[in-house]
GUBA-952340 format. One record per residue: y, x, z of N, C-alpha, C, CB in turn. Coordinates in steps of 0.02 Angstrom, whole numbers, padded with zeros to 5 digits, always signed. Glycine has a CB too. Example, Ala and Ser with C-alpha at 12.3 -4.5 7.8 and 13.67 -1.06 7.14 Angstrom:
-00284+00660+00390-00225+00615+00390-00165+00660+00390-00224+00565+00452/-00112+00642+00354-00053+00684+00357+00002+00645+00394-00030+00704+00286/
END
This chain:
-00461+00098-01519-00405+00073-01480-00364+00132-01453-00429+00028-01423/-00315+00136-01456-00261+00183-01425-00232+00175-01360-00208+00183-01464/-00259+00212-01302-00237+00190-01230-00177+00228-01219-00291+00205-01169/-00116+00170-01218-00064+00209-01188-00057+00236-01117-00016+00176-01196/-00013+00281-01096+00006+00294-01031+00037+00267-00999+00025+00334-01023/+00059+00238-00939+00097+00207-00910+00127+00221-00848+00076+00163-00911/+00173+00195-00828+00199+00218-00744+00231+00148-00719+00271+00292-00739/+00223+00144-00651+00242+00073-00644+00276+00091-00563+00165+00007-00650/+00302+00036-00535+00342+00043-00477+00344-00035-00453+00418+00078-00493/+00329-00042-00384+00361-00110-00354+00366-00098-00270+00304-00184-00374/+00406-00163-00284+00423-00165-00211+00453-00228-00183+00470-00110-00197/+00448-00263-00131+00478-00320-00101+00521-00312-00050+00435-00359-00079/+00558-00349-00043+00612-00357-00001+00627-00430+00046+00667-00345-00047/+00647-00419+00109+00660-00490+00129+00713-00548+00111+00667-00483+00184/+00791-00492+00069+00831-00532+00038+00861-00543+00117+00797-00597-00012/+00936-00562+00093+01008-00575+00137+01009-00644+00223+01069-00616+00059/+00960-00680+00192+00929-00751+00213+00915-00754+00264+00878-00774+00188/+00830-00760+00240+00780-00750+00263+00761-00704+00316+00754-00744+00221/+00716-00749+00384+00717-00689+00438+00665-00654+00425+00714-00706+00513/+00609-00679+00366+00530-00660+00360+00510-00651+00285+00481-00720+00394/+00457-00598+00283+00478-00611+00193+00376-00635+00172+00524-00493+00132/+00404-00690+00121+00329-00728+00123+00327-00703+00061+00315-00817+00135/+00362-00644+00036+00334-00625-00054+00282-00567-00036+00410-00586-00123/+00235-00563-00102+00188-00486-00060+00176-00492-00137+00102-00486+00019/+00138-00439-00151+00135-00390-00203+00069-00356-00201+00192-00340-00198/+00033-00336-00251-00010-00292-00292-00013-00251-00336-00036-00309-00311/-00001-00186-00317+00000-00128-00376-00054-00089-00384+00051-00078-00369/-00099-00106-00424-00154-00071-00435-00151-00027-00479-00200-00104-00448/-00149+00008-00499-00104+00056-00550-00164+00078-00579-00048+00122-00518/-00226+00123-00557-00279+00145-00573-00307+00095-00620-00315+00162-00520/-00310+00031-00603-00356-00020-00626-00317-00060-00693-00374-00074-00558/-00221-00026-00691-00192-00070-00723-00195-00146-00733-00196-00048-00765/-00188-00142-00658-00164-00221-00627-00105-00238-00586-00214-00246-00583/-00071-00289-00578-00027-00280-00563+00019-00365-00514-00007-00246-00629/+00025-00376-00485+00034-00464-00449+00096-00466-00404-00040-00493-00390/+00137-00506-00414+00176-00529-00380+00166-00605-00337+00222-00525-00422/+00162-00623-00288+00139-00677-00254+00209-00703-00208+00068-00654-00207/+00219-00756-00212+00271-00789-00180+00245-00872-00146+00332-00793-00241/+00237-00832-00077+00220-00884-00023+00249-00944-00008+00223-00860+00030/+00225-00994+00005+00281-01070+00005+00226-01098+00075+00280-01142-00100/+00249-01139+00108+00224-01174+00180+00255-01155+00248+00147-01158+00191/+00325-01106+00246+00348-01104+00319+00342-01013+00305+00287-01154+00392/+00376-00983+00363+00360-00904+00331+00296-00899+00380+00432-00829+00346/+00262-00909+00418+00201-00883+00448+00161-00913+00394+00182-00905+00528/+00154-00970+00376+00089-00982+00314+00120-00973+00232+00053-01079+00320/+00179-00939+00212+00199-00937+00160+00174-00863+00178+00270-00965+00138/+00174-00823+00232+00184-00762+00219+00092-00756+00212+00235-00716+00282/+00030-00783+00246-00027-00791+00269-00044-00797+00201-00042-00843+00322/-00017-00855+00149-00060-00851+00101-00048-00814+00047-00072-00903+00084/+00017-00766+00024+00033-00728-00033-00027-00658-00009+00132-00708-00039/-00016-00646+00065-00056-00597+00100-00140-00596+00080-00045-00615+00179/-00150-00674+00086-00216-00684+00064-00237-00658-00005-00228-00750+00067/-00190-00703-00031-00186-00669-00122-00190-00618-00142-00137-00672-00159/-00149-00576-00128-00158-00510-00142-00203-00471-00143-00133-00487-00119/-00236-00465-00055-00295-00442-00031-00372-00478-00066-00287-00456+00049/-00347-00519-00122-00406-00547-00136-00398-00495-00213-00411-00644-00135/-00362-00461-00235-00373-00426-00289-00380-00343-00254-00311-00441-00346/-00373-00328-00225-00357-00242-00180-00441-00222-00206-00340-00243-00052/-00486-00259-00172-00554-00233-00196-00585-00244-00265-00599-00256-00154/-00549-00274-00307-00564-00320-00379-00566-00252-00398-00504-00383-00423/-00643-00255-00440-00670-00226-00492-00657-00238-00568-00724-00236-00482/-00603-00213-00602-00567-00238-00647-00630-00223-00699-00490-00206-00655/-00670-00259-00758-00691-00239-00798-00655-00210-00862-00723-00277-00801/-00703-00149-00904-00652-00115-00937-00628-00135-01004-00670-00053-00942/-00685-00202-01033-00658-00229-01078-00615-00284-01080-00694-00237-01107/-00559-00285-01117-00499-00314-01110-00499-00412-01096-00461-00286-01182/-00547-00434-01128-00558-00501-01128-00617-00538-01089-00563-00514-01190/-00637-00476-01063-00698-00496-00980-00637-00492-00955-00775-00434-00936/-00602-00432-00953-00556-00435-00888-00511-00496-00887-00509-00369-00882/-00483-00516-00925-00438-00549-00935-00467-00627-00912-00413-00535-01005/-00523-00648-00935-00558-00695-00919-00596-00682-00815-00616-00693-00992/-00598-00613-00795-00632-00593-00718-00548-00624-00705-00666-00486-00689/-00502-00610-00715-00455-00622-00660-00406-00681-00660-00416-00567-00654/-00425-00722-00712-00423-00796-00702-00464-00812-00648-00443-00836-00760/-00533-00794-00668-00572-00800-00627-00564-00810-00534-00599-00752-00648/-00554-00770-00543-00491-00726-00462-00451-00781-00437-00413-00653-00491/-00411-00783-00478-00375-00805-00448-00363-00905-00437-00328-00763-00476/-00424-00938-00474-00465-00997-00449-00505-00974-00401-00506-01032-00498/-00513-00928-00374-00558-00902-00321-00522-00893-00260-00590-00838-00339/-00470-00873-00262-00405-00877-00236-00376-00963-00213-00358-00841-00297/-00378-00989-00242-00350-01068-00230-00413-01095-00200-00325-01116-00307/-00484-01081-00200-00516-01117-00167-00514-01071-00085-00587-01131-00210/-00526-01011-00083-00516-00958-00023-00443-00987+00013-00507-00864-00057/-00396-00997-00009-00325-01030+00038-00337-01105+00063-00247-01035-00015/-00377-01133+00012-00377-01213+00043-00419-01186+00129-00443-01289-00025/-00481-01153+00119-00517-01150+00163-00502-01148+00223-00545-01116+00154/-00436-01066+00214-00408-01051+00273-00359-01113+00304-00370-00984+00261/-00317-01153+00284-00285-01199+00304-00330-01223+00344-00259-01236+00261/-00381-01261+00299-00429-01304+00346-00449-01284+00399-00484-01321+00322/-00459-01219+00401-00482-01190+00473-00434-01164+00519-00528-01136+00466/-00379-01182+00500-00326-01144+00534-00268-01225+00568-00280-01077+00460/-00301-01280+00515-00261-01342+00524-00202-01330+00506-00257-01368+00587/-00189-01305+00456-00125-01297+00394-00126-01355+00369-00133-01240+00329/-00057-01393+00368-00059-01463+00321-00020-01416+00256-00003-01551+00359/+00019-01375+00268+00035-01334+00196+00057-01264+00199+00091-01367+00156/+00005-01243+00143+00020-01164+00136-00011-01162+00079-00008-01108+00192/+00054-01132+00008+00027-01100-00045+00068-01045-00061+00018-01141-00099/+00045-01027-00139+00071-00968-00165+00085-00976-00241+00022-00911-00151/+00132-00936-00249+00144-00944-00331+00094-00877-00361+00246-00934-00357/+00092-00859-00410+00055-00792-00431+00058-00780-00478-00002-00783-00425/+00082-00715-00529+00109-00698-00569+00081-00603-00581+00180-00722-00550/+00028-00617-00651+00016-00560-00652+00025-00505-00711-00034-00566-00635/-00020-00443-00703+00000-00420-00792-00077-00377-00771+00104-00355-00822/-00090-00375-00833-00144-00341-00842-00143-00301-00900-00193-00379-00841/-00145-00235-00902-00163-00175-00975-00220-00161-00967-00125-00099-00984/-00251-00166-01044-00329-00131-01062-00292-00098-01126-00412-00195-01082/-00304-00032-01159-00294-00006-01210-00249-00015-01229-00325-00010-01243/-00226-00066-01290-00158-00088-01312-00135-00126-01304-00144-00093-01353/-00176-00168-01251-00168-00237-01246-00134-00262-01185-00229-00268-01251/-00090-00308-01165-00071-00345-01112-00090-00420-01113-00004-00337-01105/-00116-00419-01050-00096-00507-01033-00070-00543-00975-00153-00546-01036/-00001-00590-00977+00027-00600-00910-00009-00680-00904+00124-00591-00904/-00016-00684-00817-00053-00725-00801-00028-00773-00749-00103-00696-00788/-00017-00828-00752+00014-00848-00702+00007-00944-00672+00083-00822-00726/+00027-00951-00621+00035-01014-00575+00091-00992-00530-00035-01037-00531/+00135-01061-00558+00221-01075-00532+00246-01046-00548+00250-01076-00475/+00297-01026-00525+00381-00995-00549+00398-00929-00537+00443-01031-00510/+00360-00887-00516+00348-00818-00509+00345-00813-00602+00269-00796-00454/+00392-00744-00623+00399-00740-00675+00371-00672-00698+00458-00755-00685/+00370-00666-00786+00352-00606-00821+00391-00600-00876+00283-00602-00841/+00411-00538-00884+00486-00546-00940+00434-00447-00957+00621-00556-00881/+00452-00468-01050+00429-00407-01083+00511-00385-01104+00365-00423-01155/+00551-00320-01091+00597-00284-01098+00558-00241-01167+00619-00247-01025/+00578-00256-01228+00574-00226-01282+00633-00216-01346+00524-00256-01299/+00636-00175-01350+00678-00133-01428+00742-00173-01401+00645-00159-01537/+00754-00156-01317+00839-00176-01300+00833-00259-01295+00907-00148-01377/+00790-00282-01302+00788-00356-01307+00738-00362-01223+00741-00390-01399/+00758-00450-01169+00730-00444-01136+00686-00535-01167+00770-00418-01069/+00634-00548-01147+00599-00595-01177+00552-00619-01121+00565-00570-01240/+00561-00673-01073+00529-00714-01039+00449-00738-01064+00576-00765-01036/+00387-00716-01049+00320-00734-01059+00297-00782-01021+00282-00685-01052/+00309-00793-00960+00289-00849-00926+00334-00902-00945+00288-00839-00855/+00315-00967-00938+00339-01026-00914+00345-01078-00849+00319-01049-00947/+00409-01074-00808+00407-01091-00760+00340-01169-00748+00484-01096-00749/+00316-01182-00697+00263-01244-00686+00297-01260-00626+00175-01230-00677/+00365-01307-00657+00422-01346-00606+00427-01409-00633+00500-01314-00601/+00467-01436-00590+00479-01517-00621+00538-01493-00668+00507-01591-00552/+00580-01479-00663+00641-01453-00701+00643-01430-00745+00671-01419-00684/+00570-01367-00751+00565-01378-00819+00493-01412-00878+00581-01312-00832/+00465-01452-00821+00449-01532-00861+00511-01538-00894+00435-01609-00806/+00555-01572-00842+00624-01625-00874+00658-01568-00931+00701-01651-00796/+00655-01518-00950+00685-01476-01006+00638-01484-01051+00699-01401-00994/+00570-01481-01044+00521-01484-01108+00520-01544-01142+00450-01471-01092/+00538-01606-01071+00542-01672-01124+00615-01680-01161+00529-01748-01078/+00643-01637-01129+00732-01658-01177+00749-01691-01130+00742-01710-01260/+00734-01713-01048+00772-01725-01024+00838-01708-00988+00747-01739-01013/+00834-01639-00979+00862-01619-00960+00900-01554-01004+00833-01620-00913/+00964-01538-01019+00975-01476-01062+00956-01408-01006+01067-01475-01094/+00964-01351-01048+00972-01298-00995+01015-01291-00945+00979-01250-01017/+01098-01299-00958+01169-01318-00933+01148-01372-00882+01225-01349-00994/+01104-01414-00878+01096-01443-00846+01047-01428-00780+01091-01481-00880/+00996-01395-00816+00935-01368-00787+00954-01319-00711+00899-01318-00853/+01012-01303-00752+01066-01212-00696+01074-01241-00629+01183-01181-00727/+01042-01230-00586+01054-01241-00509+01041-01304-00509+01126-01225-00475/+01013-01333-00546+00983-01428-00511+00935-01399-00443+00906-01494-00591/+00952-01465-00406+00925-01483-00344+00850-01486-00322+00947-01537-00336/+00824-01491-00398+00752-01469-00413+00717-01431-00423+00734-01478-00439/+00748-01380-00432+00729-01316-00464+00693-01275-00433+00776-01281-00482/+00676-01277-00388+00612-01247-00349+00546-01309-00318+00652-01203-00274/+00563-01358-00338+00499-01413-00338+00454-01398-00393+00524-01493-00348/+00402-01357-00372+00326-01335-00409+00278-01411-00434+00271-01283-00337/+00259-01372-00502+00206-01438-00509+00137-01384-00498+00209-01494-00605/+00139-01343-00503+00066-01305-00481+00081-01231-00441+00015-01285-00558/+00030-01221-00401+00037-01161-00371-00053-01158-00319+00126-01164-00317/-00071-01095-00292-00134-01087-00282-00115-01123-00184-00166-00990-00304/-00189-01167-00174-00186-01166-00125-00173-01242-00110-00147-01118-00109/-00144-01292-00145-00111-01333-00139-00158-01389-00154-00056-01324-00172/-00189-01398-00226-00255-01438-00261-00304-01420-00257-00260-01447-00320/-00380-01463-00248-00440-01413-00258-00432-01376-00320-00509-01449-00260/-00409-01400-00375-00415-01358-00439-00362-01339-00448-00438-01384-00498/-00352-01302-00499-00285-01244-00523-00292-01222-00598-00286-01164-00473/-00237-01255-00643-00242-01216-00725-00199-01166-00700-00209-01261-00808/-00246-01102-00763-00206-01038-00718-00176-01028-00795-00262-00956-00669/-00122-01007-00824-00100-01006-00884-00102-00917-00895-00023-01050-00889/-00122-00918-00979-00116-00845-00992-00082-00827-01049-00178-00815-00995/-00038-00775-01076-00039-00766-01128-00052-00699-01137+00008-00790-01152/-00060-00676-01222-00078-00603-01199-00059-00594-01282-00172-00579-01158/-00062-00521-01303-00036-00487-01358-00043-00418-01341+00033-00505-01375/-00012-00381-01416-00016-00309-01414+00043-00261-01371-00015-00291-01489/+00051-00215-01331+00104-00177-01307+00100-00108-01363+00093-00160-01219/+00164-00103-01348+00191-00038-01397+00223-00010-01338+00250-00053-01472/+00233+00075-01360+00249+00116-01335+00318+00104-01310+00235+00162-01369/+00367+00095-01263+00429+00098-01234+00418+00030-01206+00494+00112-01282/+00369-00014-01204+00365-00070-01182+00382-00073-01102+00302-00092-01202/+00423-00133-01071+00429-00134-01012+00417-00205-00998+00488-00106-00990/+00382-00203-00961+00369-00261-00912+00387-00277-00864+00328-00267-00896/+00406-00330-00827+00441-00362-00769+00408-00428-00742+00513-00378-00789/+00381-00395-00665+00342-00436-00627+00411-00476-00566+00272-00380-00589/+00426-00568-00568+00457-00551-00481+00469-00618-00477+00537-00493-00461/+00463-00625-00416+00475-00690-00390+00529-00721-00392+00463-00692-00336/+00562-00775-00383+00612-00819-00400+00664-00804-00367+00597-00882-00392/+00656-00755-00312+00722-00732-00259+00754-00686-00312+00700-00684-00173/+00724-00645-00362+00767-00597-00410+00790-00632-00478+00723-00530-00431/+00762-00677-00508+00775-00717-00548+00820-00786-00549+00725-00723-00560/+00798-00803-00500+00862-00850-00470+00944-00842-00474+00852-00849-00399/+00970-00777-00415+01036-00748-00413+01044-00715-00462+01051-00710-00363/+00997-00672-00505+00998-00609-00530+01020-00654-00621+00906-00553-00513/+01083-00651-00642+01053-00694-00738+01010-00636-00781+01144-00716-00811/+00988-00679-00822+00943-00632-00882+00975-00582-00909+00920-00668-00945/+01030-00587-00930+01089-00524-00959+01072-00467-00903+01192-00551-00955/+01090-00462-00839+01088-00419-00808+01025-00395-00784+01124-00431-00772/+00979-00455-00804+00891-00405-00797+00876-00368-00847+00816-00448-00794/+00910-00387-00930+00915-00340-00985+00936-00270-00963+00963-00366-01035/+00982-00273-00950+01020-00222-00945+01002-00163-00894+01077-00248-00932/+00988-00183-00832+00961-00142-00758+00871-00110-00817+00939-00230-00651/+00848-00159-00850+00767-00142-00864+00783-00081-00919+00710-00220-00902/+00847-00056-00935+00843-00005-00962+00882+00053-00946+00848-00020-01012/+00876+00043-00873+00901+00105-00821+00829+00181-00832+00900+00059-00711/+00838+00236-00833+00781+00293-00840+00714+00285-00814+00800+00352-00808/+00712+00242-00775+00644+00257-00738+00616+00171-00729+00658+00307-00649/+00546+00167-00701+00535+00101-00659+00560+00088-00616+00489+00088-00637/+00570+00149-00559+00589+00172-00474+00659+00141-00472+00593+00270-00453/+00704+00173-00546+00756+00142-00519+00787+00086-00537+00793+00175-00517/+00745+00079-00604+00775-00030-00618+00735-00078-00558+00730-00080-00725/+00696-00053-00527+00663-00093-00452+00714-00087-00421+00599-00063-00404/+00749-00043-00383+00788-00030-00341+00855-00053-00363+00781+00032-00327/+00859-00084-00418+00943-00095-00441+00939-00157-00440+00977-00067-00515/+00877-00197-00494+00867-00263-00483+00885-00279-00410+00798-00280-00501/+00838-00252-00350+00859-00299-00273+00931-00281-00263+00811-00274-00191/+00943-00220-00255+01032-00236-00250+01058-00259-00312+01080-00166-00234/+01050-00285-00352+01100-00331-00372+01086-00404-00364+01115-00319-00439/+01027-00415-00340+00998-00485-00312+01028-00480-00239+00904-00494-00313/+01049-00430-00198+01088-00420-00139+01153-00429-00160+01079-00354-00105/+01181-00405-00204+01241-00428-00228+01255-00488-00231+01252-00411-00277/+01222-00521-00253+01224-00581-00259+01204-00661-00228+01210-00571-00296/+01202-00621-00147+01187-00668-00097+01135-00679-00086+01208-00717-00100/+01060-00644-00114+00996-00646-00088+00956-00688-00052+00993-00610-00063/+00989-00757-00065+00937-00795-00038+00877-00814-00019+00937-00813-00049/+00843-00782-00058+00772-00791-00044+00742-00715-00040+00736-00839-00104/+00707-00727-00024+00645-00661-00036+00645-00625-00107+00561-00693-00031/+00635-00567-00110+00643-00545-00172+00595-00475-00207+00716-00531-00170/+00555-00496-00249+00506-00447-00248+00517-00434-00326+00427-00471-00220/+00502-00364-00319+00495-00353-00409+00464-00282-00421+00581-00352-00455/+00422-00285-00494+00384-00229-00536+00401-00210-00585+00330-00237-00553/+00408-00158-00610+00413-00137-00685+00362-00087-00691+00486-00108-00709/+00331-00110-00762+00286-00067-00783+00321-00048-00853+00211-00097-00784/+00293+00030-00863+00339+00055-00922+00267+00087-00952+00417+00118-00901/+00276+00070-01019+00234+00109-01077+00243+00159-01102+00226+00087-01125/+00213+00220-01088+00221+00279-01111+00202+00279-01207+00169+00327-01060/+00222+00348-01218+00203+00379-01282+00132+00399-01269+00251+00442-01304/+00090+00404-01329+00029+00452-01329+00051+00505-01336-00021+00445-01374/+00004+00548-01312+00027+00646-01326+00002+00648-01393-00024+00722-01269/+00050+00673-01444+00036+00694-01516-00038+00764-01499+00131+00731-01558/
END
């Protein structure tokens, strides 16, 4: 197997809005792990449970083969949805969840991982390509043909979740996974950058020089664009091997 090099960057923001920011984040870089979490229940328990989330991977012992790991942090993160119900209960939360959205590299391999609308987009050969699938009603109503995309654009629904951690005793955690190549970029972020921000212009910013600074361009141009929500985002970039 050929382990590429990588460099990655993130960062969250509270966005134009919002007095509190319930998005939180995981950059494990050593472990090549990586999570975006977007809190929902009010900002004290939206912010309580992405917080939870996170801190439930900080000590995660990533295993080094690619399909334990991949299978440990599903794992996780049903471990995660039963750990948030708990705290509610003991805290008398009638609601507090989280969306969760991850990436994981072993050798050549990636896999993005996710529950709700927290997204993962692979930036390759100038092309940008969406890996997750939102888990909304909206886009139910697009998968059945009920709804077109044109239609889909700013409906009234569009942030009504059909899954997210915290919410059901159980949780399907969806994965997909494949090979990364060298110049590969990845894009971790919650719905506050994807929302304002269109896909054309996440193409385009994800092939600014660095991670540091398509992070930093993505939120201002999600500030540009009236920042409604909270706004968190990652890029991970795939190095060359040294000849």
């Amino acid at each position: 197997m050929i382990d590429y090099p990588y460099t990655s960057f993130g960062k969250t923001d509270t966005g134009l809005v919002r007095a509190h920011n319930e998005d939180s984040l995981l950059v494990n870089h050593e472990a090549g792990l990586w999570f975006v979490f977007d809190g929902m229940g009010g900002h004290e328990n939206g912010a309580l449970a992405s917080q939870t989330a996170a801190s439930a991977f900080e000590p995660f012992d990533v295993p080094s083969d690619f399909e334990t790991a991949v299978t440990a942090v599903a794992d996780r993160i049903h471990d995660v949805n039963g750990v948030l119900a708990e705290v509610a209960e003991k805290q008398s939360i009638s609601k507090m969840g989280t969306t969760a959205v991850g990436l994981l590299l072993r050798d050549n391999r990636f896999a993005a991982v996710w529950v709700g609308d927290s997204r993962a987009y692979i930036y390759r050969s100038g092309g940008l390509f969406q890996l997750t699938v939102d888990h909304t009603h909206v886009q139910d109503l697009l998968d059945q043909g009920i709804l077109s995309p044109a239609d889909a654009a700013g409906h009234p629904m569009s942030h009504v979740l059909t899954r997210a951690l915290g919410v059901e005793p159980e949780v399907q955690v969806d994965i997909v996974h494949d090979e990364a190549e060298p110049n590969d970029r990845f894009l971790l972020c919650s719905d506050g950058l994807s929302g304002p921000v269109p896909e054309e212009e996440i193409r385009q910013i994800m092939s600014m020089p660095d991670p540091q600074q398509a992070v930093d361009e993505l939120i201002a141009r999600a500030h540009s664009n009236g920042a409604p929500d909270n706004v968190t985002a990652i890029v991970v970039e795939i190095g060359q091997v040294a000849s």
